[in-house]
N, C-alpha and C positions, 0 to 999 in steps of 0.2 A: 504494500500500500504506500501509496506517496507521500510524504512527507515538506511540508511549505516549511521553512523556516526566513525570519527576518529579526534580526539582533539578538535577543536575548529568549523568543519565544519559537515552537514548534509545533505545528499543527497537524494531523492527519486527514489526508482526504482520502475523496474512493478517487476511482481510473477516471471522474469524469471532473475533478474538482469539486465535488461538494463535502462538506463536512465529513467524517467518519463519524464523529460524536457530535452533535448536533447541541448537547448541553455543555459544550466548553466553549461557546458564542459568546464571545462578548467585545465591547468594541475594538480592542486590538487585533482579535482574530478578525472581523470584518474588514480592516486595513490590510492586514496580509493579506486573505482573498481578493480583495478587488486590485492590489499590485500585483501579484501574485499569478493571477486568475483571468482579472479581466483587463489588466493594463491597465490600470485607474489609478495613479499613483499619488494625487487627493480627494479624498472624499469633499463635497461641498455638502452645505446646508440643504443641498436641492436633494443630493445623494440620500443622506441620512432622513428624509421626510419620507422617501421612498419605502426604504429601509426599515423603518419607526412602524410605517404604518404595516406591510407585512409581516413583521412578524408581531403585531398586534395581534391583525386578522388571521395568523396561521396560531396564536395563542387562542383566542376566541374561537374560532370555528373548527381546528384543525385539518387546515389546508390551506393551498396556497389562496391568494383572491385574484380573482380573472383580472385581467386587465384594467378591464371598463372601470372594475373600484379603484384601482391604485388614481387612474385620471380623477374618477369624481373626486375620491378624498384628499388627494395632494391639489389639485387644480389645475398640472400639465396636462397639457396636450399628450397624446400618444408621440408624434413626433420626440417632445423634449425629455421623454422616460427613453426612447431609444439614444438620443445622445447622451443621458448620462448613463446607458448599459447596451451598448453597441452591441452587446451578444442578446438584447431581448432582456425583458422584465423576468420572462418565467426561467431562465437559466442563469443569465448574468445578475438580476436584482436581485432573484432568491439564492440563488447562492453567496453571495456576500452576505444578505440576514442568516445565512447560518440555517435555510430549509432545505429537509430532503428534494430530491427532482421533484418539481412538480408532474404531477402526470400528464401526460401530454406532450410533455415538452420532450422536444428530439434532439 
């Protein structure tokens, strides 16, 4: 299993980048993921709205939330949640919250 490391910390993913341990999330782990992972090498307030609110809604409901909610509850456009996760919400967003793949997602 693969192994992220940046400074001082170490993280385990699977073969595709997503967490191995999905409860050792927390904001520094999200920072290696998206350098790491999605080539995001700062997170912006825009990022972490994104982020917030997912795994709000993957706390609440258990799973990830469509699209459509991440636009209504942050206020971006679809467009502006792809430039700040070039790889797509349900792969590149969710994996930096530290969610399993969402399903569906290829």
């Amino acid at each position: 299993m693969p192994v992220l490391e940046k400074d001082d910390a170490r993280i385990e993913v699977n073969d595709e980048g997503f967490l191995e341990h999905p409860e050792s999330w927390d904001l520094k782990v999200a920072e290696i993921l998206a350098d790491k992972e999605e080539g995001i090498s700062c997170l912006t307030a825009d990022h972490w709205a994104v982020i917030h609110f997912i795994r709000a809604y993957y706390r609440e409901k258990g799973m990830a939330p469509m699209v459509r909610k991440v636009c209504q509850a942050t206020g971006f456009p679809l467009r502006r949640i792809y430039e700040l996760f070039p790889s797509g919400p349900a792969k590149g967003a969710c994996k930096v919250a530290g969610l399993p793949k969402p399903d569906g997602c290829v």
